[in-house]
N, C-alpha and C positions, 0 to 999 in steps of 0.2 A: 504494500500500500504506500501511497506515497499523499502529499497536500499541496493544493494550492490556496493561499490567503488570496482570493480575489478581491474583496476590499477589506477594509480596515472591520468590520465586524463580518465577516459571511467567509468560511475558510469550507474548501469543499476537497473533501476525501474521498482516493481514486484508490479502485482495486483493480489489478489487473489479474486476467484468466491465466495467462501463458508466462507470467510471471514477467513482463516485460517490462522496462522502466521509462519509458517513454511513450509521449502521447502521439499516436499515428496521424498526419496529417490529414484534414478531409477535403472533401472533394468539392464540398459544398463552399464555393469562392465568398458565401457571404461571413463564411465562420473562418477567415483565414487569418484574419488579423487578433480574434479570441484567442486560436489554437496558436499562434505564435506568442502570444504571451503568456498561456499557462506553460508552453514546454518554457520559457523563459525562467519563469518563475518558480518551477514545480521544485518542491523540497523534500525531504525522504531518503532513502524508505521510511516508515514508521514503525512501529515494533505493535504487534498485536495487544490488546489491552483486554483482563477478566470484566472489566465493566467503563466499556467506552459510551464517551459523552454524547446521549442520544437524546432525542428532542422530549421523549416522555419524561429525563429526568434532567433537562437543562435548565437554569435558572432563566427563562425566558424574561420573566417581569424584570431580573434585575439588570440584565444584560439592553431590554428594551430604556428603559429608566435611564440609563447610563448615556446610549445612544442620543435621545434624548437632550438630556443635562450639558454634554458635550456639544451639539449643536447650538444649544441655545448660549452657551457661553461664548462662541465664537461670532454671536451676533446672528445668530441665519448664515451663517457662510460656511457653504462646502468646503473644503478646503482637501479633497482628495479629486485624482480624476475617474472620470466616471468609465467604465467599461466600453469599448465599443460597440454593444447590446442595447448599452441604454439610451430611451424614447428619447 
């Protein structure tokens, strides 16, 4: 398994089948510029875990509150950039 931190709160965990440590390019030209930044970015391996951090027992309210708090302290201002996904 391996992670990518896509932004500063949203980290997404890849498992691969064949054991592979890299993300295969796709074909699809509109995910091109995505897929070049998670293989960029991708960090790992990770070590398997008895009790990994799943959304049924994630501190969701505190991690939301925080997100939040952090905004609002900077004024309203983004201050990360946004994926090339986003509207």
């Amino acid at each position: 398994m391996r992670t990518w931190q896509a932004l500063r709160f949203n980290q997404v965990v890849l498992g691969f089948r064949d054991g592979a440590h890299a993300v295969r390019s796709t074909r699809d030209p509109r995910l091109t510029e995505l897929t070049a930044l998670m293989e960029r970015d991708l960090s790992g391996p990770v070590a398997p875990s008895e009790r990994p951090w799943t959304d049924d027992r994630a501190p969701v309210e505190w991690i939301t509150d925080r997100m939040i708090v952090a905004f609002a302290a900077r004024g309203g201002e983004l201050d990360e950039v946004l994926l090339p996904t986003a509207p």
